[in-house]
N, C-alpha and C positions, 0 to 999 in steps of 0.2 A: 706491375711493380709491387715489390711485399710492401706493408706499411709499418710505420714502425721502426724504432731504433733500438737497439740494447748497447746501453754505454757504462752502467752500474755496475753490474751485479749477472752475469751469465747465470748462477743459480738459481735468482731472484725469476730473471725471466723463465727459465725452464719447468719451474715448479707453475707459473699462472699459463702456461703452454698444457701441462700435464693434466690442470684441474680443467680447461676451458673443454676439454676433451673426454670429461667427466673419467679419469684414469687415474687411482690410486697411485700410489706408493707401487706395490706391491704388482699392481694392474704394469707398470712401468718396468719394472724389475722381471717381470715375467716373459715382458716381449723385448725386453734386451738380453736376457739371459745371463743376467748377472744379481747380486743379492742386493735387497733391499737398502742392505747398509750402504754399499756403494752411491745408490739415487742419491738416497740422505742426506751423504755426505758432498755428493755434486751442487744440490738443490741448496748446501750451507754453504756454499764454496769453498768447502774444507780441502777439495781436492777437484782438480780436472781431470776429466774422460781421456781415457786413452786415445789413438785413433780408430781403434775396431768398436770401440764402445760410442764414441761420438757419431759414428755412420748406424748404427744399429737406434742410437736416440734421434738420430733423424727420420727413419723409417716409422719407426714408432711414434714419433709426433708428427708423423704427414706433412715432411720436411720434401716440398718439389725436387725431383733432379738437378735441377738448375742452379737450385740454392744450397744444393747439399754439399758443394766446396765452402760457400760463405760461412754454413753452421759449423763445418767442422772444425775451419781456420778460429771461430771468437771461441765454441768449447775450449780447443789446445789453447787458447791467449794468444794465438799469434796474427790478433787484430783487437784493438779494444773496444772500436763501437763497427755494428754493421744493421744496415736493414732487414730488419727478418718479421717475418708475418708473425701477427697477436690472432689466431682462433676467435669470431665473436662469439660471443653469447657470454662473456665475463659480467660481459655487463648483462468497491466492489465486494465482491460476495465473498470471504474467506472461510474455508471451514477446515485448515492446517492443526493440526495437533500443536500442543504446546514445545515448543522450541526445546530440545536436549539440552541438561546441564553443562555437557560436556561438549567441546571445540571439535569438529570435522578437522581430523589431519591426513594429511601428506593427501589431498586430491584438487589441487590447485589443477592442476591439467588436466583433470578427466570436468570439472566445472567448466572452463575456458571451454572446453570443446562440446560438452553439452549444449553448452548455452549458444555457440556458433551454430550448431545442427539446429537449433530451436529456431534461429531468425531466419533458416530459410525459407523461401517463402512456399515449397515446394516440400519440405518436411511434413507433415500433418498427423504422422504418427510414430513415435520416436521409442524403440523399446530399448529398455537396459536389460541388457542377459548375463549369469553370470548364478554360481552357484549359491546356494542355501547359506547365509552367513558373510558373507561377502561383502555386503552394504549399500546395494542398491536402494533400497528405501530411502536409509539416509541420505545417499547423496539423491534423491528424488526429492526430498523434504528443504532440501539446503538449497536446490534449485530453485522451487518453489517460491519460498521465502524471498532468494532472490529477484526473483521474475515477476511476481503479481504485480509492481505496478508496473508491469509494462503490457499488463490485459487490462481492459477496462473494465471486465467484469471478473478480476481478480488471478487467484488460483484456487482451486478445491483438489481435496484430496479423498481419495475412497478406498478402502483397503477390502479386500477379497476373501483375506485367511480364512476367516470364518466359512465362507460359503462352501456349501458342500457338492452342489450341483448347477450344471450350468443349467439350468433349468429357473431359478431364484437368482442371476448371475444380474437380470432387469431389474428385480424388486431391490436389489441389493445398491445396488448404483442410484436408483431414485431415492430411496434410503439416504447414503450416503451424500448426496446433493440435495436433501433437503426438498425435495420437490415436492408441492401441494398435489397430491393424486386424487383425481374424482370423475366421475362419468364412468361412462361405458366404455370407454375406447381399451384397449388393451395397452397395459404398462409401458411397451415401446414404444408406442404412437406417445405416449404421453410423454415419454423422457425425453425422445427425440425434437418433439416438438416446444418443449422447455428450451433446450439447447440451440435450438436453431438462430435465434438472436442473438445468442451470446457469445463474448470476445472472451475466452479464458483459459489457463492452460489445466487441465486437468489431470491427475494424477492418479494411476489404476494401479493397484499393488497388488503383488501376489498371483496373477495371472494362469500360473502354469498349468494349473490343474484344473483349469474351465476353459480348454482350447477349444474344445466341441463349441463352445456360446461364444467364439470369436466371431461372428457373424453382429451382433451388437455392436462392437467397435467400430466395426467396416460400415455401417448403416449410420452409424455417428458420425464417422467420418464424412461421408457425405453428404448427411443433412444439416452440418451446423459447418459451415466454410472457416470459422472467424475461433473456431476450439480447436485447441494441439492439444492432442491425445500425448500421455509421458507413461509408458509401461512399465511395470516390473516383471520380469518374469524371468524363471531358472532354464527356459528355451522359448527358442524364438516363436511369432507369429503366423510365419509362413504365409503371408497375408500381401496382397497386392498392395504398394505402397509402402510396404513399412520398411524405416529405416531402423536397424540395429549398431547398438554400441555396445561391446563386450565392457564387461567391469573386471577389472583384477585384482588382485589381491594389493597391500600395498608392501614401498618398497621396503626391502630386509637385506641387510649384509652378506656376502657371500661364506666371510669367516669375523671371527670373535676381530681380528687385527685391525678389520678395516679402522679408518680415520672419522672420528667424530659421531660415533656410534648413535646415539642420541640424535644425529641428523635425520635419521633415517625412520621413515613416518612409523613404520611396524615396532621398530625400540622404545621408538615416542610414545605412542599410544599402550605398548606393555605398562612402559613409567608410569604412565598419568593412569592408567587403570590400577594398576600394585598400588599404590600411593592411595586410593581411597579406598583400600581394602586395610590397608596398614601406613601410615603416614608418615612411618620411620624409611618407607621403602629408596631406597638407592643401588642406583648399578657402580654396579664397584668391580675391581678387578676379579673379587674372589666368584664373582653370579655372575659374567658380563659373558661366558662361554654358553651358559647355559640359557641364559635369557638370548641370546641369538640363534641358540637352537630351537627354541620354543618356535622365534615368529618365521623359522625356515621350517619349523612341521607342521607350523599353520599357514606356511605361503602367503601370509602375508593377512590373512582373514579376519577383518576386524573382530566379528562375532565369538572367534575361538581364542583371540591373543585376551581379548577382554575377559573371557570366563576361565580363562588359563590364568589371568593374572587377580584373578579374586583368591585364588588358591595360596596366595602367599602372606596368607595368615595362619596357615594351616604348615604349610611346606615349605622347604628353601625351593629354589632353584630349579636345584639339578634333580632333588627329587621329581615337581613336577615335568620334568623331563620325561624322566623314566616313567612315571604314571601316564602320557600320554604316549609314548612308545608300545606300553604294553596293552593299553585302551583307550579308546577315546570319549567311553560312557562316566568315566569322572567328572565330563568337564558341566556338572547342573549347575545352573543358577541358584542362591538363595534369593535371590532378590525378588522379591513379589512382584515390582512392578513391569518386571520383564514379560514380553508376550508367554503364552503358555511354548507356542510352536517355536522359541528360541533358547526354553528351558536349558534346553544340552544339546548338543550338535547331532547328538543321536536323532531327537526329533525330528530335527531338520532332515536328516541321512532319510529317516523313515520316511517321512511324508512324499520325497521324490520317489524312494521305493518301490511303496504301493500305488505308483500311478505309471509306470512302464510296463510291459509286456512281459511274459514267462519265458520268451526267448532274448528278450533282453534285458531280463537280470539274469537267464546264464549266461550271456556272452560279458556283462558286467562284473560277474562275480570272478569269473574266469581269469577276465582283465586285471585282474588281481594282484597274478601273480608276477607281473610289472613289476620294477622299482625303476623309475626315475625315466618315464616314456617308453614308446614301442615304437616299430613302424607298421604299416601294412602287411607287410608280409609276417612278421612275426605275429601280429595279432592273430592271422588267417589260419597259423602252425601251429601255434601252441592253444590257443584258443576255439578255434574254431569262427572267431569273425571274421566276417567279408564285408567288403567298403558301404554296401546299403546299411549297414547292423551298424560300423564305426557312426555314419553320418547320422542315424537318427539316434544315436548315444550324445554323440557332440551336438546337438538340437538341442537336446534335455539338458545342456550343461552338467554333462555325469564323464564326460570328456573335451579333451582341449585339444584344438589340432594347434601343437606347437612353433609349426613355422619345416623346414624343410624335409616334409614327410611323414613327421612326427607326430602322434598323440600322447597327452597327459593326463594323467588323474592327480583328484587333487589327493592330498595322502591322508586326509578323515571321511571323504569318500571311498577312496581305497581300502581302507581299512573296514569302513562300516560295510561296505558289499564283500571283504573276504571273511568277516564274520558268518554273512551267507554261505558263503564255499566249506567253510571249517565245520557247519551243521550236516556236510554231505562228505564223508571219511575219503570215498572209496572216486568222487567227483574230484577232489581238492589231489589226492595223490598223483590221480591218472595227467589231472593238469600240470601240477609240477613236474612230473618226471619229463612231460614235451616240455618245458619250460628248458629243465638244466639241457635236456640234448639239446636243444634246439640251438640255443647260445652256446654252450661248448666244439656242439658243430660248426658252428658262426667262426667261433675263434681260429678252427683248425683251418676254414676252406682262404682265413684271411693269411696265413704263415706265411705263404710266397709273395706274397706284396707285404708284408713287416720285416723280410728278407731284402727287399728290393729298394729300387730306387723309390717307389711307391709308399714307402713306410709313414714320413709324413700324410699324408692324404688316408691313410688305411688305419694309426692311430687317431686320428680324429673321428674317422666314421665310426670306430670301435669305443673311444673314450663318451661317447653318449651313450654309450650301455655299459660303460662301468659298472653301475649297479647291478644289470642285469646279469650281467658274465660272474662279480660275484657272487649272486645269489644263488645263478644257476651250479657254481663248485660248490656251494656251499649246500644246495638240496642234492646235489650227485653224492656228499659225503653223506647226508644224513639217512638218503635213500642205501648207502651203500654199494654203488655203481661202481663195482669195481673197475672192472673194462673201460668205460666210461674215464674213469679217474687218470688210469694211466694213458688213455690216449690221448687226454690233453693238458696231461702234467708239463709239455713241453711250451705248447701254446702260452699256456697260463705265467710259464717262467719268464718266456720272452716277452707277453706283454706287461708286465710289471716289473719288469727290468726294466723295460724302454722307458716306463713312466715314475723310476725310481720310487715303487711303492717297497720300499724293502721289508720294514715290519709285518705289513701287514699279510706279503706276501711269506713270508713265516709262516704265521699264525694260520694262513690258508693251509701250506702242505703241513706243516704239525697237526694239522685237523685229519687230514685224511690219512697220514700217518697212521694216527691213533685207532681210526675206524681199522685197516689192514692190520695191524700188531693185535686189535681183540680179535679177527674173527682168524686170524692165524691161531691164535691163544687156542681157541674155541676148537679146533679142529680133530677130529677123532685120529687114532693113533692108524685106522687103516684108511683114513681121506686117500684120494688120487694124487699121485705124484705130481701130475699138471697143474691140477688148484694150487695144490701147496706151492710149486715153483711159480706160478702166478702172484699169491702173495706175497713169497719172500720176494721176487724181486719187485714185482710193485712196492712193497717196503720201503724197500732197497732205493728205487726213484723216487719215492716222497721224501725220506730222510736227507738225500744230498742235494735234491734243491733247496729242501729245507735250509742245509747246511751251506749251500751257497747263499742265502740271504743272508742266514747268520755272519756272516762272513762279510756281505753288502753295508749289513750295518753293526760292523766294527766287534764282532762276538768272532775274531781270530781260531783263537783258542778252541771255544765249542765246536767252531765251526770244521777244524782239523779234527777234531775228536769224531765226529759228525762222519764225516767222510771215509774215516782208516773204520768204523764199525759197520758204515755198510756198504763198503764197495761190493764186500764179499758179498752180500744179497744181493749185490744189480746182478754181477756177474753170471745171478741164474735167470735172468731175465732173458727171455727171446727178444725183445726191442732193444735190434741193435744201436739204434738210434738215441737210447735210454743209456747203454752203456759206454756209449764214444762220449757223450756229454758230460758224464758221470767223470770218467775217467780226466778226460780235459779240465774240467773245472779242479778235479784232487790235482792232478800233477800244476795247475796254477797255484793253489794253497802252498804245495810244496816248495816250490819257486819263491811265491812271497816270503814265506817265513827262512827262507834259507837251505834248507832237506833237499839242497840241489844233486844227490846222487838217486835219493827217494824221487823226487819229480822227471829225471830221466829215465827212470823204469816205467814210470806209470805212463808218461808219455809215451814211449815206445809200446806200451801196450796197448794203446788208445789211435794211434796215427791211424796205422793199417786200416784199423775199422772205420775210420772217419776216411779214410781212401776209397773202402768198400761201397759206403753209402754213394757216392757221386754228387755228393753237398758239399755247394761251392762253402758255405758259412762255416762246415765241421772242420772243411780244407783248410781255409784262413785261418782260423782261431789256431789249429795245429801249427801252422808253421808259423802262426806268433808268438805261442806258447815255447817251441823250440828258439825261437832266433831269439827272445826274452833270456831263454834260461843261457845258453851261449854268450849274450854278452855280461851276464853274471860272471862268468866263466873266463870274461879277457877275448873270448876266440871271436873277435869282431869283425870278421872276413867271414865269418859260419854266419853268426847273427844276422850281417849284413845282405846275404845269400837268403836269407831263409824269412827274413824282415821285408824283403825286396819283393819274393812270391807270394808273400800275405796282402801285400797293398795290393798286387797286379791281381788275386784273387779277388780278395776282396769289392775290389772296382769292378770288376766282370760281375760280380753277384750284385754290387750296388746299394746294399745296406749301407747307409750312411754313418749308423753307429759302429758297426763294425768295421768301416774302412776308418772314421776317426779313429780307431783304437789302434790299427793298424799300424796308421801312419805317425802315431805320435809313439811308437814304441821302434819306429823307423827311424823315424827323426833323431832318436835318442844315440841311435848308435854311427847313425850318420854324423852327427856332432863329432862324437866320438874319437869317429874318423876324421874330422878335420875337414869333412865335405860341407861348409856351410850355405856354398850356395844354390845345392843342391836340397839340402831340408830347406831352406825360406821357399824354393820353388814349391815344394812339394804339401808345403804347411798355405801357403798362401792360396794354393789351387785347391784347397779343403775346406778353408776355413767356410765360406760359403753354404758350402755343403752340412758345418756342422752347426752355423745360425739357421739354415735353412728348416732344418729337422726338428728345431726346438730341442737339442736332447744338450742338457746343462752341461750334464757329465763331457760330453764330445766338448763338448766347446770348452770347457774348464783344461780338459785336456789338451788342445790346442793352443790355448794361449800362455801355457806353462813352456810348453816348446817353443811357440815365439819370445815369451822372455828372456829365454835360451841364446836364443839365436839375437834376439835386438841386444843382448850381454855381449856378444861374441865381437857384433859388428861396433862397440863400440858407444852404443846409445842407451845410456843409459836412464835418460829420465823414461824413456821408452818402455825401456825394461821392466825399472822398480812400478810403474805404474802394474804393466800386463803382470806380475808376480804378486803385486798387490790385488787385483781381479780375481785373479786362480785360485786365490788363498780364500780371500772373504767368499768367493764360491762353492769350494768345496768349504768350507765353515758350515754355508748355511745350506747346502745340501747334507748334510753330516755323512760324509765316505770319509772315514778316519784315514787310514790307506792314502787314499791322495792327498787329503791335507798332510799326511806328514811327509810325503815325497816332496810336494810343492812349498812344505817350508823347508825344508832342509836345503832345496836348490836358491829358495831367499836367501838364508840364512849366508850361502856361499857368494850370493848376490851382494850382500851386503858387506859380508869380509873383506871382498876385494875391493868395494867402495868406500869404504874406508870407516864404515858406519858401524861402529860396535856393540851401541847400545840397540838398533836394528836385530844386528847378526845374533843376540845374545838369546832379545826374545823369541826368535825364530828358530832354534837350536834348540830352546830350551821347550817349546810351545811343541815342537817338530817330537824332539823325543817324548813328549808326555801322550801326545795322539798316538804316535806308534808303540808303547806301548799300550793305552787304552785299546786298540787293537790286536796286541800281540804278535806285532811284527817286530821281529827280532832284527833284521837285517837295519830298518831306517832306524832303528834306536841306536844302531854302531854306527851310522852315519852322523845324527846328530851328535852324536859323541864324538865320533874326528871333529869337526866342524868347533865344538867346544875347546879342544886340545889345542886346535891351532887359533882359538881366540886367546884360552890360556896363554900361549907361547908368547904372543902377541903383548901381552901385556904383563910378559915375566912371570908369567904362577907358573916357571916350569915344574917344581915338584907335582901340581896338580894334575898339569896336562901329562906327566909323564905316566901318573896313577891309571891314568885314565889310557893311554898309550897299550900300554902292556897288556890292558883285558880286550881290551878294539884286535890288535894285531895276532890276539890265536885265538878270536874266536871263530870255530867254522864256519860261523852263518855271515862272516862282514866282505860286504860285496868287493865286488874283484877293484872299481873304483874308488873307494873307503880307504880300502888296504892299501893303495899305493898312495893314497893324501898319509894315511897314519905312519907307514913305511918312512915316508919323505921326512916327515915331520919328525920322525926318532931317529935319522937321522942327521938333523940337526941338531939336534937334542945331543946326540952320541959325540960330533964333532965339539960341541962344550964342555964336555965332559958331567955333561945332569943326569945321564943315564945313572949313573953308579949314585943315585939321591933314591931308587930303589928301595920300599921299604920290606926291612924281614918277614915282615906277616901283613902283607896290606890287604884290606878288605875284600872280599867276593867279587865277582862281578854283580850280584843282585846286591848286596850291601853296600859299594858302587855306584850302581843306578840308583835305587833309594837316595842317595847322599844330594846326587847331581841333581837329580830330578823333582828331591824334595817331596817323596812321596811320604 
């Protein structure tokens, strides 16, 4: 039975449901697929969840089956108390250096667990592994401290650094334990036999580089029963008995947004280090981006967040940002009383360095050319390692097996061993360029599962090499890989479309653009006509994916500009596949913005070829693109024909993005039609499909169509809720484009309910997006929409101003025209038509007016 009652506060409860689960804001908003604001506003009980959104916060909060009617009924309020489960977890001899001024943060859990591995009675030699800077020592010292009185003969501690050879590794340890040596016996007879009485835990720092003299410990081990050996070392022991405890870094925020920033041990420990470097030091909104950057290039590493935030007497911020982006040899100590071997991170890089092998610092140096993990096989391709090389890398702590297949570096390791690679010109090239193929191949052999039912599961496995897929476009540009370029100019669009990176996927094709247009520039006047038509049309497909982002993120205008200059260069492209996409996406432009005689040509130019191919995905978009631009057009029996074999496509291909897109451009004209029981079937048998997929957009789009249809049937709190969703969605995804579609259908949501001051904001908020896009058509919709609020509240002169530029202009959709039509004439049967002024304003002078730009 769940425990627990919620009878207050539904927000109250769901917000200590979302924290018990350690889940942001943001963390919440991600796996329901809705925006942040929305949570917020739940979690305030400003507003209640829909019912698609209350089944989605039950998934997400690990809501049982069973109880997932109970949660969804008290979400809506239609129960005011009910039983729903609370998540728990809301609720002797010393010879230690002198204690640090400064507090051990954020390692409450890696002590708790130390100190458990310590009382077993089966433990005897306990090593902490973990790279150069890290902080093993400390937390060895802080256990220490802890622990000694629970040895009778205390704790000591002995540090290594210094030793140069395991050979002095004995004299060093009796050294460091004080031990009276005399006679003949040899040093280990003597140390061992010091030991053998004594109850204490012992503390060996610095290990890694006297593994050869591990045989001392193992001999210790044996002859004193009642000593716990505590190691440090940057890899393991490899040693009969020994237990290992990885150390990591600590925790750091995913992005600058999270909640409580300052919680978080790696911002802590930045603070409390900047602050004795400068004592004015505060995180403030203006550093609080960069100062999260910092402790996520340092992963969390006490050693480098510490010598990173000494700098901020020197530097703001963002500068040391960028000074650790571009090196990591800035980051020395002034401080004297810091060890030599912790001076700068460099040192540390060194010291592990010079103690691996010649075949394993090239397979390290190599590993380089990583960002953000590898797998096995790609180490094996681009690098040249194989799994015996991985494992005694990840020994050394110079790699991290991340968890499903995965290896990491950390990224001032990374960097200090690519400095190796950059000393060898002709080694570092040959690496890179298997790098970019290798992942741009990746991306290609993934296209039929990003196509398929499979595309969840196939973005995910792809989205951990994010990094990797951009660096490798980004070394194909710098290398100049023509070939290369265009044959995963397609891959690359679709997987950053699925993941709505729009900017940046810009800035990617403007990149390789630029490289194609110099070495075009470049070209003698008798070049071969093939190169040349290789460039111009590779051009030609960088420019219009370009220009379809531009377009994704709300640069209309450019993005039409974009398209009419280089269709002509795809056009000499042999990838026909280059050109059916090209073409498809312009005749969509054309459509949005209105140029509905221009988008049936280019359409009709484009089908055929997308017929030719035998790709289901080029199929669908075509006969979406067509049945779109027909019900533009009134002809809703074409649309409906043509909208019908998109979906049934569509579904046979299985692309979940592309059938939501389908089906929500089906659904529109199905309305239309007066078929509404037929769209809820068809939107309701999808929606699924488009939580399932993770893709915002789909889903945003779906529930605008349900507001649609819950409008139709009558339900309206239903409605204004899902229209409320769609909106603050597309907001905070910024696709200008559907926010202004999605509010102008508010806006008419509202009209009819009677809510003016609603309708007004939404009309008005509707036309300001579509033009910040340059869609001409929703900005003549939001302006109907205004006319008949006008009418609505007697400003007929104004709606009428506004009448007459709606009703000839050619781009206002065929639906617009018969609300504006209707509306003048009512207008006409009062006789306000003839209120007509002699000279009234433009239509931009007009827009300006309304719009209040």
């Amino acid at each position: 039975m769940i425990q627990g009652t919620v009878s207050a506060s539904f927000g109250v409860w769901l917000k200590q449901q979302r924290i018990a689960l350690d889940m942001t804001q943001a963390d919440l908003a991600s796996c329901v697929g809705c925006s942040v604001a929305t949570i917020r506003k739940i979690e305030s009980d400003e507003r209640r969840p829909s019912r698609q959104i209350a089944g989605l916060l039950a998934n997400c909060l690990q809501i049982s089956p069973a109880e997932q009617p109970t949660f969804i009924k008290m979400a809506r309020g239609e129960v005011t108390t009910a039983p729903l489960r609370s998540h728990g977890g809301l609720t002797a001899v010393n010879n230690l250096p002198p204690q640090p001024t400064t507090p051990l943060l954020g390692r409450e859990v890696e002590l708790r667990e130390i100190t458990r591995l310590l009382q077993e009675p089966t433990c005897r030699l306990l090593t902490l592994v973990g790279p150069g800077g890290i902080g093993k020592t400390r937390l060895a010292l802080e256990i220490a401290v802890a622990q000694r009185a629970a040895f009778q003969d205390g704790a000591c501690f002995v540090s290594l650094a210094s030793v140069g050879t395991p050979e002095v590794m004995t004299a060093s340890l009796a050294e460091g334990l004080r031990i009276p040596l005399s006679g003949t016996a040899d040093l280990q007879t003597q140390l061992l036999a010091y030991l053998q009485p004594k109850e204490m835990l012992l503390i060996v720092d610095n290990m890694e580089h006297l593994l050869a003299g591990v045989d001392v410990l193992t001999a210790l081990v044996q002859a004193a029963p009642a000593v716990k050996l505590l190691v440090t070392s940057r890899e393991r022991l490899n040693v009969q008995g020994e237990w290992v405890f990885e150390v990591r870094g600590l925790l750091a925020p995913l992005t600058e947004q999270a909640e409580a920033l300052e919680s978080y041990s790696a911002i802590d420990l930045f603070v409390r280090s900047a602050r004795r470097a400068s004592a004015d030091f505060a995180l403030t909104p203006e550093n609080k981006t960069a100062v999260v950057r910092i402790c996520q290039l340092m992963e969390g590493v006490p050693l480098g967040i510490e010598l990173a935030a000494a700098w901020v007497r020197l530097l703001a911020c963002d500068e040391i940002v960028r000074e650790i982006e571009r090196s990591f040899d800035f980051l020395t100590s002034f401080n004297r009383d810091i060890p030599e071997r912790q001076r700068s991170m460099g040192a540390a890089f060194e010291h592990s360095w010079n103690l691996i092998s010649d075949v394993e610092k090239r397979g390290l140096r190599r590993l380089t050319v990583f960002r953000g993990g590898f797998t096995r096989r790609a180490a094996a391709e681009v690098a040249g390692v194989n799994l015996p090389l991985l494992a005694a890398l990840a020994d050394k702590s110079l790699i991290t097996q991340a968890g499903n297949g995965r290896y990491t570096q950390h990224e001032l390791i990374r960097q200090y061993a690519a400095a190796h690679l950059q000393a060898n010109p002709q080694e570092a090239q040959q690496t890179q360029t298997q790098f970019s193929r290798y992942y741009l191949g990746l991306l290609q052999e993934y296209v039929p599962r990003l196509t398929s039912d499979q595309q969840k599961e196939a973005l995910a496995e792809l989205g951990a090499d994010l990094d990797n897929i951009r660096a490798a476009w980004e070394t194909a540009v710098a290398q100049q890989q023509i070939d290369l370029l265009n044959q995963s100019a397609w891959p690359i669009y679709y997987f950053y479309e699925l993941h709505n990176y729009f900017q940046e996927a810009e800035a990617l094709f403007a990149s390789a653009a630029n490289v194609m247009a110099k070495r075009l520039a470049a070209l003698p006047n008798d070049a071969a006509d093939q190169e040349r038509s290789v460039l111009e049309g590779g051009l030609g497909n960088m420019q219009c994916h370009r220009a379809f982002f531009q377009f994704r993120s709300g640069q209309m205008k450019t993005a039409v500009a974009g398209y009419r200059e280089n269709i002509p260069r795809l056009r000499q492209s042999s990838d026909t596949l280059a050109v059916a996409h090209g073409l498809l996406h312009y005749g969509f432009m054309c459509w949005i913005t209105g140029e509905r005689k221009e988008a049936a040509r280019i359409l009709a130019e484009g089908e055929p070829l997308g017929q030719s191919l035998e790709n289901l995905w080029l199929r669908a978009n075509y006969q979406a693109a067509l049945g779109a631009l027909a019900h533009e057009l009134g002809a809703y029996a074409e649309a409906y024909r043509q909208l019908y074999e998109s979906v049934q496509t569509a579904q046979t291909g299985g692309d979940p993005h592309l059938v939501s897109f389908c089906v929500s451009l089906f659904s529109r004209t199905a309305q239309a039609l007066g078929q509404t029981a037929e769209t809820e079937g068809v939107l309701h048998a999808g929606l699924a499909l488009a939580e399932g997929s993770g893709d915002r957009w789909s889903l945003g789009m779906r529930w605008e169509r349900m507001a649609v249809a819950a409008q139709a049937r009558g339900e309206q709190a239903e409605a204004r809720q899902l229209f409320a969703d769609c909106v603050a969605l597309f907001t905070e995804i910024g696709d200008q484009w559907s926010l202004a579609r999605a509010l102008n259908l508010y806006g008419r949501f509202a009209l009819e309910a009677g809510d003016n001051m609603l309708a007004r904001d939404s009309f008005l908020r509707a036309g300001r997006a579509a033009l910040a896009a340059h869609v001409v058509p929703f900005v003549l919709d939001a302006l109907t929409g205004l006319a008949a609020l006008l009418v609505r509240e007697e400003e007929d002169k104004a709606a009428v101003e506004i009448l007459q530029h709606v009703r000839q202009h050619p781009a206002v959709p065929h639906e617009a025209k018969n609300r504006a039509d209707q509306l003048w004439r009512e207008l006409n049967q009062r006789d306000l038509v003839c209120q007509i002024e002699q000279n009234p304003p433009t239509f931009q002078e007009m827009v300006a007016q309304v719009f209040s730009l």
